[in-house]
Steps between C-alpha positions, in 0.01 A plus 500: 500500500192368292287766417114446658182608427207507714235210447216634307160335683190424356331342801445146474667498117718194406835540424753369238855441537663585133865296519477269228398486124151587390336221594574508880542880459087529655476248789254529727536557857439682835802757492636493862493827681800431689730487188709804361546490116669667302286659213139443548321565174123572517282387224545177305356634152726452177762767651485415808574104456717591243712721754532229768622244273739699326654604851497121597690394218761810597808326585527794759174407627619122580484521850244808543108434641276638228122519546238508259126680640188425266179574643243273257515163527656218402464391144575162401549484068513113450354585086463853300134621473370475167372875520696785494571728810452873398834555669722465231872671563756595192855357595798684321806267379681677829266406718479121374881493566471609853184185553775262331717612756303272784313276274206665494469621108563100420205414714274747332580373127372189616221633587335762270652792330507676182766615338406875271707778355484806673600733164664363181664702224486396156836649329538177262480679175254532209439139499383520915387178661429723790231695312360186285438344834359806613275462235544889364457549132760628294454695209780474236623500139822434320629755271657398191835560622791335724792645664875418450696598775911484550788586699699705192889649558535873388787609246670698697488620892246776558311708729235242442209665681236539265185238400469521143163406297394532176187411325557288215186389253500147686548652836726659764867430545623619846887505640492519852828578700665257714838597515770755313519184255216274512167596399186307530270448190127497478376433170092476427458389133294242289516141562678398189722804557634379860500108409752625254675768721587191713567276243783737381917462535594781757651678170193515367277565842756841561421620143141461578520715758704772435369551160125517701636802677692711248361379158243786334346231290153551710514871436299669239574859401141653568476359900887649534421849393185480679671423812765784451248718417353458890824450681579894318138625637611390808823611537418878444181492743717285734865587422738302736869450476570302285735145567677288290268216362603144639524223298423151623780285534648235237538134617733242427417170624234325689512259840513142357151329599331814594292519246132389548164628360147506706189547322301822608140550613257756747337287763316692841365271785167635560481488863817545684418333808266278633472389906849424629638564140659765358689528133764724430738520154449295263228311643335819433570629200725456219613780305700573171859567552498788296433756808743289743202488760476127545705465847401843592179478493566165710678717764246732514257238575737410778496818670115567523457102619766559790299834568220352566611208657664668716217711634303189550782349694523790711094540606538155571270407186490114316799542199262297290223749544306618176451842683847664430589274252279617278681868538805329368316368181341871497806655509698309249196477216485868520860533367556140337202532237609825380832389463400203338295662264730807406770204424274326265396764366888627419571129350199495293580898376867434430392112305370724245687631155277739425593872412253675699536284827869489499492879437261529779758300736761716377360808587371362886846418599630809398276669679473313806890515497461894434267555797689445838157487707296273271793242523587509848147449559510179276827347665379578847147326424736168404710520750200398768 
């Protein structure tokens, strides 16, 4: 049995029978009071037009009466006004599917609309298009460096679960553990240096890089003792058990064409959003590799932005919004200039050959390393 609903009456208000596409969707005429249909729908605004027609073009609605009450009158559009109404409405993509549905979101492109972004997210790297069309200024620098990275092959099998780094004169060499026989190489050096590193045979490459981890030849006598000299004081205010000293592993080969260098630089977007735009990652910031930050400081940027988002979303608030999406850009320059500057600061530090700065370095990583608090503070401050 078809399911009725009483007839809504506005004394004396015309009626419109919704049962084809838009265009005859609002005829005008004197509804009958004799005849029982079987949805009546009461108002003829944007919702309630839009509700008729999509129940007309119901194929379970084919042979159903539907009814369509507006109380103003009729309104013939034969051209657009050249002025704008003041009651402009925001269609979503899912809505505009549901109007294509009876023909109705064809009709209004031919008409006047305006397509926007609600909220776009600029994640397209250092080189952003998102935030030069934006407009935000960048502020960045190259340092006189490049990085060679590389899939290498270990000697042997081992418990490979240690990243390795050590500080040469033209920069840090890090192994980075993908497997029990494949480690991953990050190496920060000069320009000349890397063009050759990749310019190398693999025979040649391998020696490279094992002799940059084991070979003394950047050790001088006076920083050694120096350094032993503090790792003693330490041990008898602090004595721990001690553990055998690990060694970092020896490789043996390297993945054919995985070799590649990228030069290295510092760059910091200095607004992270603007209306409807947001950067996160490297449309950010761009940091030395030294720290291994980069892509964390990326996901951090992801997890305040969904934060806040997601409040919005839930008070019902525009996504594009400047009010919460400048807490995001709050958030995130809070932690991403300090990080940024504490990493250029450690590349700049560690560039230099210097006695008294590389005893200096010497000495903080001992005792950072020595005092549990002081360094658990530090990796949970770069883990955000």
């Amino acid at each position: 049995m078809a399911a009725r609903l009483a007839v809504s009456r506005f004394g004396g208000v015309p009626a419109a029978a919704c049962r084809n596409p838009l265009g005859s969707c609002r005829r005008w005429s004197g509804a009958s009071a004799d005849i029982v249909y079987d949805v009546v729908v009461s108002g003829g605004g944007l919702v309630g037009a839009a509700m008729a027609c999509a129940l007309g073009h119901n194929i379970h609605f084919r042979d159903k009466k539907i009814l369509l009450l507006e109380a103003g009158p009729k309104k013939v559009l034969e051209k657009l006004s050249e002025t704008y109404s003041n009651r402009v409405s925001s269609i979503s993509p899912g809505s505009a599917t549901l109007l294509s549905g009876f023909g109705a979101w064809d009709h209004i492109c031919s008409m006047r609309y305006r397509p926007f972004r609600r909220m776009q997210i600029g994640a397209d790297g250092y080189n952003s298009g998102v935030r030069q069309a934006a407009g935000i200024p960048n502020v960045s620098w190259n340092y006189d460096q490049s990085a060679v990275v590389a899939t290498l092959h270990l000697s042997e099998a081992t418990e490979n679960n240690v990243a390795w780094q050590r500080f040469l004169p033209s920069g840090p060499i890090a192994l980075l553990p993908l497997s029990d026989t494949l480690s991953s190489l990050v190496w920060s050096t000069s320009h000349d240096h890397a063009a050759q590193l990749v310019s190398m045979n693999e025979e040649e490459f391998v020696d490279a890089i094992n002799s940059a981890f084991w070979s003394d030849a950047n050790h001088t006598d006076f920083i050694d003792s120096a350094g032993s000299v503090l790792q003693y004081a330490v041990a008898l205010l602090r004595p721990t058990k001690v553990s055998a000293r690990q060694l970092p592993p020896s490789v043996a080969r390297v993945d054919a064409k995985s070799r590649v260098l990228f030069p290295l630089g510092l760059g910091h977007a200095a607004e992270y959003v603007r209306p409807r735009v947001a950067l996160i990652g490297d449309a950010a910031h761009r940091v030395h590799p030294l720290a291994g930050q980069g892509v964390n400081m990326g996901f951090g940027d992801i997890s305040s932005l969904v934060h806040h988002l997601s409040a919005a979303a839930f008070n019902g608030k525009d996504l594009g919004s400047m009010s919460h999406l400048t807490g995001y850009e709050t958030d995130r320059q809070r932690h991403n200039v300090a990080l940024l500057a504490a990493t250029d600061l450690l590349k700049r530090l560690y560039s230099s050959s210097a006695s008294p700065l590389v005893l200096l370095r010497t000495w903080g990583l001992q005792a950072t390393n020595a005092v549990s608090p002081l360094k658990e503070q530090i990796m949970a401050f770069a883990s955000k």
